[in-house]
Backbone bond lengths (Angstrom), bond angles and torsions (degrees), N, CA, C in turn:
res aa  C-N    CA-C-N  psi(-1)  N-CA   C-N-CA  omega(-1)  CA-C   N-CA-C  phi
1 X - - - 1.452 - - 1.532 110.30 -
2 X 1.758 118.65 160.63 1.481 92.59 -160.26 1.849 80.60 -95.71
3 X 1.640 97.30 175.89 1.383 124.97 163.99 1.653 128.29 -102.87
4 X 1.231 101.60 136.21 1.476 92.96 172.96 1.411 138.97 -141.03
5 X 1.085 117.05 128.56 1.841 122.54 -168.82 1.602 104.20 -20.91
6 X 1.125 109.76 175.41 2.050 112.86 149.28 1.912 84.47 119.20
7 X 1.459 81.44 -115.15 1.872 94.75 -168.65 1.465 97.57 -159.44
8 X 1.712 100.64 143.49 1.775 97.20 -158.23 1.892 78.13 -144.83
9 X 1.443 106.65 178.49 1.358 98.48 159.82 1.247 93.81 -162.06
10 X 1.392 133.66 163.53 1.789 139.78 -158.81 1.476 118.90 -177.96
11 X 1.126 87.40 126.74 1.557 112.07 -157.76 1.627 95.58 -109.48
12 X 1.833 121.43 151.14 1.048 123.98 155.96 1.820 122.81 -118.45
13 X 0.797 129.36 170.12 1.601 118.23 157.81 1.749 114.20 -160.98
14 X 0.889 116.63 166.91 1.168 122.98 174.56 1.234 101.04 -110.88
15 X 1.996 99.70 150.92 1.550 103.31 172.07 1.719 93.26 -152.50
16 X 1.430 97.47 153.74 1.639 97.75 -174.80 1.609 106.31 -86.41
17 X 1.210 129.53 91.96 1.128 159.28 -179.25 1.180 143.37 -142.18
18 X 1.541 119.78 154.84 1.961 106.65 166.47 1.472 99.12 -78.00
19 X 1.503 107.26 -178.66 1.633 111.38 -170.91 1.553 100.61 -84.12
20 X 1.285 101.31 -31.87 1.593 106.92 -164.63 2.038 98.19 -67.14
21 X 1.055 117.65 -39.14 1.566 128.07 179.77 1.557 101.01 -47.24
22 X 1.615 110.29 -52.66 1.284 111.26 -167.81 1.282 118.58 -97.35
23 X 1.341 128.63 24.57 1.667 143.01 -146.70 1.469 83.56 -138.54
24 X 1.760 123.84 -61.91 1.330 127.80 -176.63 1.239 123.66 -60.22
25 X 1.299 98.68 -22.64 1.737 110.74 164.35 1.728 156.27 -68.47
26 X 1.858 81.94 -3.81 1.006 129.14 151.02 1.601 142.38 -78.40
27 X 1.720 96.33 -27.05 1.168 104.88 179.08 2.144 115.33 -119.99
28 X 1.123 107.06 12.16 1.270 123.72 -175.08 1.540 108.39 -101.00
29 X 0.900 118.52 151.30 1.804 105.97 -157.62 1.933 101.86 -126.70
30 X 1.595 103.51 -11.02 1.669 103.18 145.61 1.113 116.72 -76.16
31 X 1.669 130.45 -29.87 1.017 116.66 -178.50 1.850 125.97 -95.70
32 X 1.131 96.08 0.93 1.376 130.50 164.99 1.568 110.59 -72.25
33 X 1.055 128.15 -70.04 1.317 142.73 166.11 1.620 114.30 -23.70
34 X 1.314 92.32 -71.18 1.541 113.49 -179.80 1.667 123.69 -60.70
35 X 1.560 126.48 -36.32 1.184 137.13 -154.95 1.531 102.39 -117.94
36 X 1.690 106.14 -24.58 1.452 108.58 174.10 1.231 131.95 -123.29
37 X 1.360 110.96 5.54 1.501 151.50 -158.59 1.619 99.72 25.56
38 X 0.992 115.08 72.02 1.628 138.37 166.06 1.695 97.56 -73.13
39 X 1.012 115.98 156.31 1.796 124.22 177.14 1.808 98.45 -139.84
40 X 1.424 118.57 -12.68 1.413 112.00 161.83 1.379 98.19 -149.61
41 X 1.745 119.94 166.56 1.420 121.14 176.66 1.551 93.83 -163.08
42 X 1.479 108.20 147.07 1.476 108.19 167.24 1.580 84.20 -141.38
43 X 1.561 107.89 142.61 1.526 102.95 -163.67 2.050 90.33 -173.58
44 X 1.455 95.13 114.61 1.157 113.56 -146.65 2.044 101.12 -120.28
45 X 1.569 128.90 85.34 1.365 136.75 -141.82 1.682 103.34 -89.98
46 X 1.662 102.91 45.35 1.539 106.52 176.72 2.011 106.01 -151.14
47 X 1.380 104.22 174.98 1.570 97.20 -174.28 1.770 93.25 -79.44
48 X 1.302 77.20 147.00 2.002 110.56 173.77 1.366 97.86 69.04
49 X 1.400 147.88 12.37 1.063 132.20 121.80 1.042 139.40 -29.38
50 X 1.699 129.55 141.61 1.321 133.77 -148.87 1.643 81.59 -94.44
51 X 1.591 118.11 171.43 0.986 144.10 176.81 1.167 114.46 -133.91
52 X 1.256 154.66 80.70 1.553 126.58 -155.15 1.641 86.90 -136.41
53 X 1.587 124.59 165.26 1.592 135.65 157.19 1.315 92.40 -161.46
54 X 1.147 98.04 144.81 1.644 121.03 170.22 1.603 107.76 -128.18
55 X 1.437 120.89 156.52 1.218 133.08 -172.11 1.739 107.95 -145.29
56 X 1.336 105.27 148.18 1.454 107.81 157.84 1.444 136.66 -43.63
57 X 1.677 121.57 119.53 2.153 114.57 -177.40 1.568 85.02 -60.66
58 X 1.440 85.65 149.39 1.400 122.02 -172.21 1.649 89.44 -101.38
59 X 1.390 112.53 153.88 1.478 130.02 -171.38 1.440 112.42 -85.35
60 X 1.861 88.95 -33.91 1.678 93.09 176.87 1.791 104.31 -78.77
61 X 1.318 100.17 136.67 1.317 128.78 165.95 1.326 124.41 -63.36
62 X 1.543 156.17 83.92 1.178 125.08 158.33 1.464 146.05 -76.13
63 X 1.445 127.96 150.53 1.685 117.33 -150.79 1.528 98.70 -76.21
64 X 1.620 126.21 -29.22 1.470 133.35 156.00 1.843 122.54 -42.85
65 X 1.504 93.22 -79.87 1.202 107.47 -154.03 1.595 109.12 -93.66
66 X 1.511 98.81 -20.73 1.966 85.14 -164.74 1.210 106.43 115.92
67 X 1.566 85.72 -169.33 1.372 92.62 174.94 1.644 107.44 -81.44
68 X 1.941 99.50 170.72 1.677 91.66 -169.10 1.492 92.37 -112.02
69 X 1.340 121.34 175.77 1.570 129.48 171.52 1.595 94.22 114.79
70 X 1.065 119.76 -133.13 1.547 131.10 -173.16 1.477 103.12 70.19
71 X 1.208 105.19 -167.47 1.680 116.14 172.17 1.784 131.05 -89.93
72 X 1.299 110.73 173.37 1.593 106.88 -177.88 1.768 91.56 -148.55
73 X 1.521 100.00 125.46 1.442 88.35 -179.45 1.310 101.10 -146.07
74 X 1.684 121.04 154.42 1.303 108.48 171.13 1.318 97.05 -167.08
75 X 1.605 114.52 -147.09 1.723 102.79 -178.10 1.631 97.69 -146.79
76 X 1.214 115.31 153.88 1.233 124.22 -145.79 2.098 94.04 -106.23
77 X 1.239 99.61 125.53 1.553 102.02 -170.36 1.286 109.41 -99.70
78 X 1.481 122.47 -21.44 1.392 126.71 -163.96 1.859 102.96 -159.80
79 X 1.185 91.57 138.69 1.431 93.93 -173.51 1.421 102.41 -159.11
80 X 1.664 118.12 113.54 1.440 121.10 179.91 1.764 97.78 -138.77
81 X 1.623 81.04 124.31 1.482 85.49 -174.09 1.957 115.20 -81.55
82 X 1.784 76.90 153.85 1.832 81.17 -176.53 1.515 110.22 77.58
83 X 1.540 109.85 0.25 1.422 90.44 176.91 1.757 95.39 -129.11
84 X 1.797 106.79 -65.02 1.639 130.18 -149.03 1.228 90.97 -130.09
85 X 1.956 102.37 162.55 1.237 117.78 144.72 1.714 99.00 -165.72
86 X 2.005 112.29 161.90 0.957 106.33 -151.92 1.533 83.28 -139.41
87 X 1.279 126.96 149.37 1.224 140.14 -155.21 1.786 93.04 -147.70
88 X 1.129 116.03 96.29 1.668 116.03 170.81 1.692 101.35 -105.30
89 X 1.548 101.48 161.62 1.889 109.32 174.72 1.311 107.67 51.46
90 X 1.033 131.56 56.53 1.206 152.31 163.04 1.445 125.99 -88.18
91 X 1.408 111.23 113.34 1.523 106.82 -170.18 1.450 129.36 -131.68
92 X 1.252 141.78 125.21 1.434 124.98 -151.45 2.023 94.22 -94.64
93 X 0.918 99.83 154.63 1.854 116.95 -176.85 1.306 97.39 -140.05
94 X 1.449 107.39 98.32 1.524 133.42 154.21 1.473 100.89 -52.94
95 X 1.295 120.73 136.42 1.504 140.76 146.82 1.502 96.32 -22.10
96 X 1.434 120.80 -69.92 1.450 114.41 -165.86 1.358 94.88 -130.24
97 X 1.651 91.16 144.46 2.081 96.40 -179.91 1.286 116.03 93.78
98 X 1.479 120.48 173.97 1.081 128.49 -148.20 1.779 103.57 -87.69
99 X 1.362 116.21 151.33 1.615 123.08 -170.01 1.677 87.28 -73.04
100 X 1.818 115.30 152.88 1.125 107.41 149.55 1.563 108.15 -107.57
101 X 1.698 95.85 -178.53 1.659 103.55 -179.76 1.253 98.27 123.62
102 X 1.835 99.42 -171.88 1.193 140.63 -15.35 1.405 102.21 -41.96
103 X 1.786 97.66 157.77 1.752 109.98 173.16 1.495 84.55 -147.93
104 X 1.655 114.11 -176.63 1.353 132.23 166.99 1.533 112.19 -135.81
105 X 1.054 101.19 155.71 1.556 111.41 -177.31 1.649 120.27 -117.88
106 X 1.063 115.96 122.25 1.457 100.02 -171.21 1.679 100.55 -129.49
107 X 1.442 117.51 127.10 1.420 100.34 -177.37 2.162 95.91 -135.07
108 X 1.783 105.93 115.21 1.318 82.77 -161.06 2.028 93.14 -119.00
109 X 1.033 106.25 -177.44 1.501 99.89 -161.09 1.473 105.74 -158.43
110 X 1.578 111.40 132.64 1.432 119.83 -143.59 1.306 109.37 -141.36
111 X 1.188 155.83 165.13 1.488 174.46 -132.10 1.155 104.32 -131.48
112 X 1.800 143.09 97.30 0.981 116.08 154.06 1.423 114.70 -141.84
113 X 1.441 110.85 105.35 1.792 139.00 -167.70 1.624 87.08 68.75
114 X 1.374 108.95 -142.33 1.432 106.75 -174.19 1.587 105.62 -81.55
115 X 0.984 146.93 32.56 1.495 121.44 131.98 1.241 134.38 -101.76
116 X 1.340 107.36 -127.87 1.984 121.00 -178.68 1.249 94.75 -138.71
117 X 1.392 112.03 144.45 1.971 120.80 160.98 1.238 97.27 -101.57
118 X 1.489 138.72 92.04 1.533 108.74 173.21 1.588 104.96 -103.48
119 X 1.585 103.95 137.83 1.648 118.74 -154.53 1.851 81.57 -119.48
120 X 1.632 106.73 135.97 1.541 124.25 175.00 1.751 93.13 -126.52
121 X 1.289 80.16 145.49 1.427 84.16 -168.63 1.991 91.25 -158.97
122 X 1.764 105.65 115.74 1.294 136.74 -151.19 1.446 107.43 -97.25
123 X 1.204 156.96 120.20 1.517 119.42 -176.18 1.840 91.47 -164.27
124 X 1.545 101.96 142.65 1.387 126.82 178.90 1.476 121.11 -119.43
125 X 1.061 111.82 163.57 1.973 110.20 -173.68 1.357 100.93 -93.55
126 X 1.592 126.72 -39.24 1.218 144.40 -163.02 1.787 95.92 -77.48
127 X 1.765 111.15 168.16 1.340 116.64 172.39 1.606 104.50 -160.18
128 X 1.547 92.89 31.00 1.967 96.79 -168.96 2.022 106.45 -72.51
129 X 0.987 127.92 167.52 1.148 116.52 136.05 1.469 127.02 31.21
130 X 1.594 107.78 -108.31 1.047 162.70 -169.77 1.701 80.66 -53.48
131 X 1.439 125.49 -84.38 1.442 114.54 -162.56 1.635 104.23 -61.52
132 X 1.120 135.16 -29.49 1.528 134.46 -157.91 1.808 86.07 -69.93
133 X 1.331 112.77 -35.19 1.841 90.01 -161.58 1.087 87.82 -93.99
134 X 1.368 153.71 -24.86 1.666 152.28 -166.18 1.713 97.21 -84.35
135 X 1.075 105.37 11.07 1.954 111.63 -173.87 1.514 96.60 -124.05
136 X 1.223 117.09 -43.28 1.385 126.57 178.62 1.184 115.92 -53.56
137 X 1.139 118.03 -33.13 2.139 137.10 -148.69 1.455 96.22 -106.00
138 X 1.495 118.46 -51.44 1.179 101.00 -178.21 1.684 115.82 -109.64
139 X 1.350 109.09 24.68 1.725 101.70 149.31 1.849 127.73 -98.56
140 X 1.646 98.47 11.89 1.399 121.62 156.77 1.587 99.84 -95.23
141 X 1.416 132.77 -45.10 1.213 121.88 177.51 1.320 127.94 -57.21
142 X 1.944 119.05 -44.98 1.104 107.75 176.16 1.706 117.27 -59.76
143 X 1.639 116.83 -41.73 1.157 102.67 -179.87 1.440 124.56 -39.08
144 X 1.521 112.54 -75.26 1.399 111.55 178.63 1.786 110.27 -60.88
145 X 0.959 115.74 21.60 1.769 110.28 165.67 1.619 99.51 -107.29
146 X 1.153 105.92 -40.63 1.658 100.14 -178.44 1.675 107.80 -58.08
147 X 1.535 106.60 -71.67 1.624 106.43 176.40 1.685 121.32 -40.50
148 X 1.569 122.44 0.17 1.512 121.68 -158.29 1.952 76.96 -122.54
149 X 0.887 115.00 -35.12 1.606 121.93 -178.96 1.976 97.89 -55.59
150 X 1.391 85.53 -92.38 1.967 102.40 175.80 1.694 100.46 -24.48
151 X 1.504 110.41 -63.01 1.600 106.59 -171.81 1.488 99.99 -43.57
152 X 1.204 112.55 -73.67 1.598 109.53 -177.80 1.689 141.39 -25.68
153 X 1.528 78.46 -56.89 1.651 97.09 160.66 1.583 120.59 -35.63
154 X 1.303 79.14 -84.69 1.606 83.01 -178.13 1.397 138.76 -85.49
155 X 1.642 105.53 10.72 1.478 92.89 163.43 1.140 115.27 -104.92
156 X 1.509 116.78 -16.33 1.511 112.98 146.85 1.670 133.62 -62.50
157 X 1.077 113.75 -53.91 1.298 113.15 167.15 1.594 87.40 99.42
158 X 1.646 127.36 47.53 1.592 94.74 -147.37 1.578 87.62 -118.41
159 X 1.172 154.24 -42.96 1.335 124.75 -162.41 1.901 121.46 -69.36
160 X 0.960 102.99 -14.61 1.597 113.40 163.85 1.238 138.73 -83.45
161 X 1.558 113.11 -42.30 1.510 115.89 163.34 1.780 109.38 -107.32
162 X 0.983 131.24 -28.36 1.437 133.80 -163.12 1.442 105.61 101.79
163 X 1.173 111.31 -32.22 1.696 103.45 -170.81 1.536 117.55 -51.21
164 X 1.761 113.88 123.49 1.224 119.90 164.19 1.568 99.40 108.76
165 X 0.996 118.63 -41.05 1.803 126.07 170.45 1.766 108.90 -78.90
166 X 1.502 97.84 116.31 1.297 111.89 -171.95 1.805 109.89 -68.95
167 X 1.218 108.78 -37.56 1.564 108.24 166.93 1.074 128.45 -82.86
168 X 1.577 122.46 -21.23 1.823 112.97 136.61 0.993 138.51 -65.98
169 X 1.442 129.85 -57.84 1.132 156.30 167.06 1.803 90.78 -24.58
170 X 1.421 116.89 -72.07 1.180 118.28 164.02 1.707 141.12 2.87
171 X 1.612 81.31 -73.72 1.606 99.18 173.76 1.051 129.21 -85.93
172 X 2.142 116.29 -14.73 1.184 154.33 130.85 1.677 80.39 -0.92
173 X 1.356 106.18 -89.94 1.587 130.13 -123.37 1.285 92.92 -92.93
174 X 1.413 137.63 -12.97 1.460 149.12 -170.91 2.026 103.46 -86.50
175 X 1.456 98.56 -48.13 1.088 117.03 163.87 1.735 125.35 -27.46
176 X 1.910 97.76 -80.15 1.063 119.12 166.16 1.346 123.69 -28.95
177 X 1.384 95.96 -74.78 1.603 114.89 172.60 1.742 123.04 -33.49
178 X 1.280 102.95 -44.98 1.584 120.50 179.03 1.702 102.79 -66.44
179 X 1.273 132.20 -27.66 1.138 141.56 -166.35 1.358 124.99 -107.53
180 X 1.313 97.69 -16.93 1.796 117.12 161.84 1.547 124.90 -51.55
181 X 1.184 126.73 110.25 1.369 126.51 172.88 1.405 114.51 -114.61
182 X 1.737 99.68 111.11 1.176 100.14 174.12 1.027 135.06 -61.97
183 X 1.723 144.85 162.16 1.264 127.46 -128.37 1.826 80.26 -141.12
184 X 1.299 112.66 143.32 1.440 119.50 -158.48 1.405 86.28 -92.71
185 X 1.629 113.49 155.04 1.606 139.38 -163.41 2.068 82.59 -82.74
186 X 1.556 105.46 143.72 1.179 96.87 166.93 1.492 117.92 -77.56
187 X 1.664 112.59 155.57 1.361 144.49 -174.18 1.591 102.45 -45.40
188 X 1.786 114.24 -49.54 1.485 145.02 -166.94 1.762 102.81 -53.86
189 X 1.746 101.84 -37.17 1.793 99.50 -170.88 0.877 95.16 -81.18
190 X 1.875 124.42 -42.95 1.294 92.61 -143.91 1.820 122.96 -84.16
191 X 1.691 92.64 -11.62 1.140 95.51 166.66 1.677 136.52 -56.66
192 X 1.470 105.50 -42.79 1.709 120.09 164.78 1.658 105.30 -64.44
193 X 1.499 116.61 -13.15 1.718 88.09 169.87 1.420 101.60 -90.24
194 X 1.158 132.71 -21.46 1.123 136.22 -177.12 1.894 125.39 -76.19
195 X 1.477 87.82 -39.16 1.933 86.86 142.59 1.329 121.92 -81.37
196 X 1.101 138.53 5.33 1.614 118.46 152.94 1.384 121.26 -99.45
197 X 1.490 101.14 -23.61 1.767 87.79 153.63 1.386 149.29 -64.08
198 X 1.668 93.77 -23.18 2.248 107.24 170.96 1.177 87.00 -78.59
């Protein structure tokens, strides 16, 4: 994936998972919702696919940036499942004020004993001001986004079986249902209801 000058910041974590569980979790927009508290997402798991999440303005004010929340959008250059994905032209849109960026996004995901390492890694060309505290804010964010990610993961168990995710689990159970064959009343009753009716 490429690299780039400026100021970046990158976080790793482990989660007891396959890679693909925690890779898809990126691109699922219940699980988006939940782990990143996104309120919209369009998130597209191939090259030149859009990448986009938006979130709720935050109340707190900053004397830099504004208000915080708005959107993050960009387009996805590389995408290999179960392993990588690459997010180039990426730009954050404050509620109020000017977008920053371009940035890149790199979020890659690795084997280690029975879990996943998945490593995010944030990065801008710029190093003014303006990006140093918008770098600052969210290398406290990825942490607690990673630990809210892993929680998710695994107490759902959800991109692999559905269990615990209401919009899998869902189609889980929609599935089933479609595949159910009801099982015919035995031959034995219906005959004895039919002798007590003569």
């Amino acid at each position: 994936m490429a690299r780039h000058n400026g100021i970046s910041v990158e976080h790793s974590h482990l989660i007891t998972a396959t890679p693909s569980c925690v890779l898809d979790a990126f691109f699922d927009s219940g699980a988006l919702a939940t782990w990143w508290h996104t309120t919209q997402s369009v998130t597209v798991p191939e090259p030149l696919g859009v990448y986009a999440v938006e979130w709720e303005p935050t109340v707190y004010h900053d004397e830099l940036l504004g208000q915080l929340g708005g959107s993050f959008h960009g387009t996805v250059m590389e995408y290999r499942p179960s392993f990588e994905f690459f997010v180039a032209d990426a730009y954050w849109l404050p509620p109020q004020g000017n977008p920053l960026g371009p940035m890149a996004l790199e979020v890659t995901c690795v084997v280690e004993g029975p879990a996943t390492r998945v490593t995010v890694r944030q990065s801008g060309r710029e190093n003014g001001t303006r990006w140093k505290k918008y770098f600052s804010l969210i290398d406290h964010g990825w942490l607690s986004a990673l630990q809210a990610l892993s929680t998710y993961i695994e107490k759902s168990s959800v991109l692999n079986t559905g269990d615990g995710d209401p919009h899998i689990a869902s189609r889980e159970s929609e599935k089933k249902t479609m595949l159910r064959i009801p099982e015919p009343k035995p031959a034995v009753a219906k005959s004895r209801r039919l002798k007590k009716t003569s």
